[in-house]
FIDRENDREN-148127 format. One line per 3 residues: number of its first residue (from 1); their letters; for each residue x, y, z of C-alpha. Coordinates in steps of 0.5 Angstrom, whole numbers. Each point is the difference from the previous one (the first is absolute). Example, Ala and Ser with C-alpha at 12.3 -4.5 7.8 and 13.67 -1.06 7.14 Angstrom:
1> as> 25,-9,16  2,7,-2
END
This chain:
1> xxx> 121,5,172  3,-4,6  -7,3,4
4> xxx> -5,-2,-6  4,-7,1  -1,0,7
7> xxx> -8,1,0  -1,-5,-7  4,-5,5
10> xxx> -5,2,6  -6,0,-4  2,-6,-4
13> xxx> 2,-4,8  -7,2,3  -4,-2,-7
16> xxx> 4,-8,3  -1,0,5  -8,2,-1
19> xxx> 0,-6,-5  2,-5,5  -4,3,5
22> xxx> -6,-1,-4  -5,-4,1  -2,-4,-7
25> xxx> -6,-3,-2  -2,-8,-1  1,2,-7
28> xxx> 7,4,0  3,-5,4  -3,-6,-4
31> xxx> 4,5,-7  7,-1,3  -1,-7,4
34> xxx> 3,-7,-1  1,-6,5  7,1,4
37> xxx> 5,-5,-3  1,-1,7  -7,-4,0
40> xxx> 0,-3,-7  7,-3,1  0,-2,7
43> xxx> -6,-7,-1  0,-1,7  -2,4,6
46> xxx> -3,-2,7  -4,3,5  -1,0,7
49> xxx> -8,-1,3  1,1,8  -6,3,4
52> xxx> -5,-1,6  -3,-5,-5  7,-5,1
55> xxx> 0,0,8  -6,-6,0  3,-6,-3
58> xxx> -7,-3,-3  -5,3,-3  1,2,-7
61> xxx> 3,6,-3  -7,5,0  1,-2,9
64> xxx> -2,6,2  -7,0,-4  0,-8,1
67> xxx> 0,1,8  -7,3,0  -3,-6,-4
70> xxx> -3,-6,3  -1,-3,-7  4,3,-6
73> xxx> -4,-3,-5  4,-2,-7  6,4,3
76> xxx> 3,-6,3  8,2,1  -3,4,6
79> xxx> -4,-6,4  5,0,6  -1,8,1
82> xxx> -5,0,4  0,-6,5  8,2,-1
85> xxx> -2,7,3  -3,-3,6  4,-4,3
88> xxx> 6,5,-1  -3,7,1  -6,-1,3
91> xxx> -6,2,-3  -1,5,-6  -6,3,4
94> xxx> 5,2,6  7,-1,-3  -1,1,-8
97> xxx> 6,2,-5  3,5,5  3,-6,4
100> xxx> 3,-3,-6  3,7,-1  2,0,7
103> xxx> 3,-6,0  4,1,-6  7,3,1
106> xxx> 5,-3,-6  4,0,6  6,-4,-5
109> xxx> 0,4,-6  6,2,-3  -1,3,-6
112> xxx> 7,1,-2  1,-8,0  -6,-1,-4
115> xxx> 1,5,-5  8,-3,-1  -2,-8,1
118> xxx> -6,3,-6  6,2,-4  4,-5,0
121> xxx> -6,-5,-3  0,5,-5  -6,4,0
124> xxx> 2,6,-3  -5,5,3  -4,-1,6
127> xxx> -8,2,2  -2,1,8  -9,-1,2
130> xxx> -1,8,2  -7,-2,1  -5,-5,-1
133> xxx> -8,-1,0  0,1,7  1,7,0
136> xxx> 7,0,4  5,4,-2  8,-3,0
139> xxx> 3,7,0  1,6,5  -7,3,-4
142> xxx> -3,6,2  -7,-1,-3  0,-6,5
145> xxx> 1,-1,7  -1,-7,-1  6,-1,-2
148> xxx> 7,-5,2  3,6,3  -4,1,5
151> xxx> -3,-7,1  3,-7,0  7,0,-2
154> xxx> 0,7,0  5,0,-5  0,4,-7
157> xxx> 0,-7,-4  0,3,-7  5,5,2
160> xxx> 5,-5,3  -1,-4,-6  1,7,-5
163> xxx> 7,1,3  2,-7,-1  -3,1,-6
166> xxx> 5,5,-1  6,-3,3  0,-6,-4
169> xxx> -1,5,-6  -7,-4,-2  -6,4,-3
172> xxx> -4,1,5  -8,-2,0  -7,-1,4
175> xxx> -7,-4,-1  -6,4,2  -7,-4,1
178> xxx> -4,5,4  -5,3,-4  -7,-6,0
181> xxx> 2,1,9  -7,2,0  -3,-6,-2
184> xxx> 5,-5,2  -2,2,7  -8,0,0
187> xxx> 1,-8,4  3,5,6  -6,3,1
190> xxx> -4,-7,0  -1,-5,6  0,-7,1
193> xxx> -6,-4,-3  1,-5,6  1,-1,6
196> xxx> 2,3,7  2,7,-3  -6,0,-5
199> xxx> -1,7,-2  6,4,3  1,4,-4
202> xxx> 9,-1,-2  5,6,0  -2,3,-6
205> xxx> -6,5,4  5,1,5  2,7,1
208> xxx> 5,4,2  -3,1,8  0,-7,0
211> xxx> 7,0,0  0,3,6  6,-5,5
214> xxx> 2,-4,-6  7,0,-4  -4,4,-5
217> xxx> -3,6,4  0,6,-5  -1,-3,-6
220> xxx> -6,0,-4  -2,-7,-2  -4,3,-6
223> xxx> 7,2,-2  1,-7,-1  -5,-4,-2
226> xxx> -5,7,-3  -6,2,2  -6,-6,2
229> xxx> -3,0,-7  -7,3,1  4,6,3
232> xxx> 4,1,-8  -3,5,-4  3,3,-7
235> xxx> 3,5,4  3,-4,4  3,-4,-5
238> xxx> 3,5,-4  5,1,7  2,-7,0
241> xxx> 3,2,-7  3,6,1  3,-2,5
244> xxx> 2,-7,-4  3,6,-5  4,2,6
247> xxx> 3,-6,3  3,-2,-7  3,6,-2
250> xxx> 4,0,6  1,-7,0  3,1,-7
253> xxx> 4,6,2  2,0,6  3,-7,-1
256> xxx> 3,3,-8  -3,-7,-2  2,-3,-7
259> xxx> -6,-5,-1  -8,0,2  -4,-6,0
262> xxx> -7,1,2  -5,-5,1  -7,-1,-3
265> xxx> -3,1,-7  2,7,-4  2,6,4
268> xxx> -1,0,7  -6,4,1  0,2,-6
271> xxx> 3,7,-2  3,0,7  4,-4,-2
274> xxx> 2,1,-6  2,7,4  5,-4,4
277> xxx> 3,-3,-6  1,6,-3  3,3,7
280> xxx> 5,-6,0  3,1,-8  0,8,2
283> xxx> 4,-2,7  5,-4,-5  0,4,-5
286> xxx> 2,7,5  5,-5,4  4,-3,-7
289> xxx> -1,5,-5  -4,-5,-4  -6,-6,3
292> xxx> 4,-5,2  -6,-3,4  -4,-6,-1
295> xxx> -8,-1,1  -3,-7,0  -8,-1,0
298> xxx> -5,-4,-3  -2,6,-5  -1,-1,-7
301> xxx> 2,5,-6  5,4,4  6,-1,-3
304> xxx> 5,3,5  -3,-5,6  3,-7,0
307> xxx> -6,-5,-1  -1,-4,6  -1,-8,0
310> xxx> -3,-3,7  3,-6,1  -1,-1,-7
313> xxx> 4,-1,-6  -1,4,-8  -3,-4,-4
316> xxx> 5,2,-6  6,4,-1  -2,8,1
319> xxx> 3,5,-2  1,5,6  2,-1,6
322> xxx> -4,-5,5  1,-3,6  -4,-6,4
325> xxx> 2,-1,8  -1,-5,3  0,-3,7
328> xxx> 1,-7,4  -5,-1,5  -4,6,1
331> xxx> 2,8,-1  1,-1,8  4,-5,3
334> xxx> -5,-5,2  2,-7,3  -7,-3,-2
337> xxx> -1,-3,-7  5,-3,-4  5,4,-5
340> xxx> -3,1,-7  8,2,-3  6,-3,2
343> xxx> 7,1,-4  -2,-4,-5  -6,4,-2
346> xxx> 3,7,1  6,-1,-4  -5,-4,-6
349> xxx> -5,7,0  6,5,1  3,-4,-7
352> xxx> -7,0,-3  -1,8,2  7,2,-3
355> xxx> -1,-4,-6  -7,5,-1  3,7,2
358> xxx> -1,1,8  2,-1,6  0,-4,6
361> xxx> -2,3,6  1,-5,5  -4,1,7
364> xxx> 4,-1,7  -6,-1,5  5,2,6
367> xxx> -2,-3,8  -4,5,4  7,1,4
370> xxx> 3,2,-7  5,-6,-2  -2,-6,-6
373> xxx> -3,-5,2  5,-6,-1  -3,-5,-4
376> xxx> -1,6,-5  8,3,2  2,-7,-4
379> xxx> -5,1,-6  3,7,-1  7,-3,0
382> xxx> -1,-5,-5  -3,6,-4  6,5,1
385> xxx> 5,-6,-2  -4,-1,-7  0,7,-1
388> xxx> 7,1,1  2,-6,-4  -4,3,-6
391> xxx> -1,7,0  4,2,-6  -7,-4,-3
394> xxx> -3,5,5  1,7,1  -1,5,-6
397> xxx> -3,-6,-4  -5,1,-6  -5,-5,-3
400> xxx> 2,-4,-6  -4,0,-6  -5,-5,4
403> xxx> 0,-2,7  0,-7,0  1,-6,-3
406> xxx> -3,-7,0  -6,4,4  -6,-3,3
409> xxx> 4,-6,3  -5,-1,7  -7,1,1
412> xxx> -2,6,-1  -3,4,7  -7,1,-2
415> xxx> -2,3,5  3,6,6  3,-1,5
418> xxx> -3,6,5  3,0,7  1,7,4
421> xxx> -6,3,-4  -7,1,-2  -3,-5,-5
424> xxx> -6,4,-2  5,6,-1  5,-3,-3
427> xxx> -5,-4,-5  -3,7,-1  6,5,-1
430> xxx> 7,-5,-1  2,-2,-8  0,-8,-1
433> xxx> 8,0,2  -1,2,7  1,-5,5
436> xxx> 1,-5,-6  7,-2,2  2,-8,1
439> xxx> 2,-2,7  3,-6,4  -6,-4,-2
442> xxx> -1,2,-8  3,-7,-4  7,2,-1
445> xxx> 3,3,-7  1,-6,-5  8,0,0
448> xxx> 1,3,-7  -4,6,1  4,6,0
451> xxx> 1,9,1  4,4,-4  3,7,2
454> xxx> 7,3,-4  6,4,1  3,4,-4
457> xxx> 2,-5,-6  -2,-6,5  -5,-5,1
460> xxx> -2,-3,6  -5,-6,1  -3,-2,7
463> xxx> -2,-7,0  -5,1,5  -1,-9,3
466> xxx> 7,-2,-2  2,-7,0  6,-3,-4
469> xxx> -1,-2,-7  -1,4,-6  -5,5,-2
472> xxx> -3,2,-6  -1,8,-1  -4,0,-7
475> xxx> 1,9,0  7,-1,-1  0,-4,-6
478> xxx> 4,4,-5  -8,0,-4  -4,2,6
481> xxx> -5,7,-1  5,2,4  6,0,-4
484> xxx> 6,-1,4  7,0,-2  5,-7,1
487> xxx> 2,-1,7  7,1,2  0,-2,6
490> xxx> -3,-2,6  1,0,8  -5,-1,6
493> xxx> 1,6,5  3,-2,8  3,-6,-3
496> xxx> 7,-1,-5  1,-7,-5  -3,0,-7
499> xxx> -7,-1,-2  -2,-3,-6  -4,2,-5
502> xxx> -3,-1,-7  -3,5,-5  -5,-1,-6
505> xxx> -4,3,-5  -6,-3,5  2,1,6
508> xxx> 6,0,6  3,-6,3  2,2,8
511> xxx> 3,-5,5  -2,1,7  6,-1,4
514> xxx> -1,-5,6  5,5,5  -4,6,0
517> xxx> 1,6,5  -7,0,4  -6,-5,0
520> xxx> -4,5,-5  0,4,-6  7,-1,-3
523> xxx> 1,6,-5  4,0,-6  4,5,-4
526> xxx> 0,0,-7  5,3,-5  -1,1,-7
529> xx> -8,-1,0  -2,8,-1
END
């Protein structure tokens, strides 16, 4: 018997073990998943943008294509790119982007002070740039020798944030962009259209024999840029994808990553990228015994991947989980143009978000040499004490029955906001809360505007433009649609002394204090209202 018991033990072991190692399906993955809590609870992340594209200090976040561009057209973030390029590197036919790699070395980047000061702001899990449109990777990869082990920094940049990650006991994630590389650098294989190196062609038709006494002699620059386009075939492009296929796949599994975001509109090309997500939650699903992964795209009717909102906001509460990223200037620290957020605007838009079910994921555009910019460093400080002051309003919160009160209080924003970005693709592919965000020059919030989240048996109220004086908050009234219970008590969070207040059958009566905790949206809790 004690044998029979043995090889049942045996056999029903190796059946374990089969299952874990087993491959699932999109379908059998979708069957068992739900959103990690470590995700839907946490409402504020932040990730980390660095590559070569952050070693110029002008030019705009799409650098790297702008730089080839004598005249960017509509594209005008990028209008400093290319005399920038000139007068810094030299001239894109000579010394092109593979200077700019060169040049960039992340030479003060310290991973493990950025992850402990991202911590101590109060991001509860933190996303780094794998790669963008350039086609660079930020990783030891093995299916792209131009890659930052090998060149600029020659560090693992991805690799040494993950174990920062994991030091500091945050989920770990990463941002992929690569997939319209092909298209994204069609200027490279241009030339001037004036001037004394008119007709020259740029780096792009350079090929690995002319690299021949230069600091990138081995490397294929076709392996960058891609072949010219005229030599592109269907066979060619199939490559192109593979090999993206496998890039991705070792991104997310050498790296155990706990959270992808990809670029772009629907799955990176197409089922390949669908593959890569499927890679991911099966990665996890082997790791922990259960998917406890995360997976961000703008893809439509997948529930089990978090929609993503570009510089935008949801138009109203949604039912699953969201999440809208933001940045302050461009994606990539540039010093050019004027800030589009400040405090101010990210704690108003991280209100406005958690009120509707999502997550901020703030974006830190680090210097080329890995440091914050410190005009930004101070942002980040007055971010973190409000998130602090008013996490028990924050972390793990859910919407209340309605996301706000007293809406529509400043002038609607009629039309997007698109910087960093296509016009014609994102006006052909983006839904309409794309890049409708309010920035530092929107009309301000009238003063009794407000968001809701709840906690437990606790309500909070964000009062996003406060002043000193009443307010009145008509979806409190006892006979409100959303009928609330009689209000017990209320405090404003970061801030002892008592609040006066005033419920009726119409409508809450709140005093806003003079003495508050910040210069932004003060936040109230509630007791007794569910």
């Amino acid at each position: 018997m004690k044998q029979i018991a043995l090889l049942v033990a045996l056999f029903l072991g190796s059946v374990s073990m089969f299952s874990q190692e087993k491959e699932l399906s999109w379908e059998e993955l979708q069957a068992q998943y739900e959103f990690p809590e470590w995700y839907t609870n946490a409402r504020f992340g932040i990730w980390a943008t660095i590559g070569p594209q952050s070693q110029p200090r002008m030019g705009g976040g799409w650098y790297a294509r702008h730089m080839f561009q004598q005249d960017v057209g509509g594209q005008t973030f990028g209008r400093n790119a290319y005399t920038y390029h000139v007068k810094t590197y030299g001239h894109p036919s000579q010394r092109g982007y593979t200077e700019v790699i060169n040049q960039w070395k992340a030479e003060h980047l310290n991973t493990d002070a950025l992850v402990a000061y991202f911590k101590s702001l109060g991001a509860k899990y933190i996303v780094v740039h794998a790669n963008h449109h350039d086609h660079f990777d930020n990783f030891s990869s093995t299916y792209q020798p131009w890659n930052s082990v090998n060149m600029g920094p020659k560090k693992d940049i991805v690799g040494l944030f993950e174990k920062s990650a994991r030091k500091y006991k945050l989920p770990f994630g990463v941002s992929s962009h690569d997939d319209r590389f092909l298209d994204w650098w069609l200027p490279a294989f241009e030339s001037d259209a004036s001037g004394k190196y008119k007709g020259i062609p740029y780096e792009g038709r350079m090929t690995k024999a002319d690299g021949k006494g230069k600091w990138w002699e081995g490397y294929d620059p076709a392996q960058l840029y891609g072949l010219p386009p005229e030599k592109r075939t269907p066979e060619y492009e199939k490559k192109v994808k593979e090999n993206y296929l496998r890039r991705q796949q070792e991104l997310v599994t050498k790296y155990n990553v706990d959270l992808l975001w990809v670029d772009g509109y629907g799955f990176p090309y197409g089922d390949y990228g669908k593959e890569v997500f499927r890679t991911l939650f099966n990665n996890s699903l082997k790791r922990n015994g259960k998917i406890n992964a995360v997976g961000i795209a703008k893809v439509e009717k997948e529930p089990m991947l978090v929609k993503d909102i570009e510089a935008g906001v949801a138009n109203k509460m949604l039912p699953y989980p969201w999440d809208g990223i933001f940045t302050f200037t461009h994606w990539f620290y540039k010093e050019d143009d004027a800030l589009m957020h400040d405090a101010r605007t990210i704690i108003e838009l991280t209100s406005d978000i958690i009120s509707k079910n999502g997550n901020m994921l703030l974006n830190v555009e680090l210097m080329g040499d890995g440091t914050i910019a410190p005009g930004h460093k101070g942002i980040l400080d007055e971010v973190g004490h409000w998130i602090n002051i008013n996490e028990k309003a924050i972390y793990a919160s859910k919407p209340w029955k309605i996301y706000g009160d007293n809406l529509n209080s400043c002038k609607r924003v009629m039309e997007r906001n698109i910087v960093n970005a296509d016009v014609d693709n994102v006006n052909a592919n983006a839904t309409d809360e794309n890049f409708n965000a309010r920035t530092v020059r929107s009309t301000p919030y009238g003063h009794n505007e407000v968001r809701f989240t709840t906690q437990g048996n606790k309500l909070y109220i964000f009062v996003l433009n406060p002043i000193e004086g009443t307010i009145e908050l008509p979806a409190l009234g006892l006979d409100s649609p959303q009928h609330p219970s009689k209000i017990t008590s209320i405090k404003m969070l970061g801030r002892k002394g008592k609040v006066n207040f005033q419920q009726d059958k119409d409508k809450l009566i709140l005093e806003v204090p003079h003495k508050r905790p910040t210069l932004y949206t003060t936040v109230f809790e509630v007791k007794g209202a569910l």
